[in-house]
C-alpha positions, 0 to 999 in steps of 0.5 A: 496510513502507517504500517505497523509491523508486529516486529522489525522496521520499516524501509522505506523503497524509492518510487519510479515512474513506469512501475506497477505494484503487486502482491507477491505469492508469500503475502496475505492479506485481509481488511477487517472492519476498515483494518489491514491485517498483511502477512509476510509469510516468509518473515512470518510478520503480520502488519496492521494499517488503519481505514487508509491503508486498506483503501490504498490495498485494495488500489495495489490489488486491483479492486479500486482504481487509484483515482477513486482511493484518491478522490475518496480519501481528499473527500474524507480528510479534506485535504489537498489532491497532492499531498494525499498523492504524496501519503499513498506514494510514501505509504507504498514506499513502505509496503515495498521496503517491507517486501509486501509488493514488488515492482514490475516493469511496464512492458514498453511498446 
């Protein structure tokens, strides 16, 4: 699941509870053929992540939920629940860090 820019470093963002992740107005994005192309359009950066990461994209963009990226994935690495939880968590970490999705603040009621 590791981003991999066409240029520059990762840095890697601290995950809090109580946040939902979107795709701001300057990033594109497109899966090809189970890849990942991401577009910093700003940066003028494209970034390239495997089958996993377009599972985890699509999550982030709303078209799978995260637990069926989560059971799918357990199902296809045969890994333990929490440790794929720990890759996505991580792999978002580095999606933020790259400026490829913002936080935003759950309204609290």
């Amino acid at each position: 699941m590791t981003l991999i820019p066409t240029r520059g470093k990762t840095q890697p963002a601290v995950l809090e509870a109580g946040v939902r992740w979107r795709v701001p107005e300057y990033v594109r994005a497109s899966i090809h053929d189970d890849t990942l192309v991401v577009l910093h359009i700003g940066r003028g950066v494209v970034y390239k992540a495997n089958s996993t990461g377009a599972a985890v994209w699509r999550m982030i963009a709303g078209l799978d939920s995260g637990e069926q990226v989560t059971e799918s994935l357990v199902k296809q690495y045969n890994a333990p629940e929490q440790l794929i939880r720990q890759h996505i968590r991580e792999f978002i970490a580095t999606l933020s860090g790259q400026g490829l999705i913002v936080a935003e603040r759950r309204g609290r009621s």
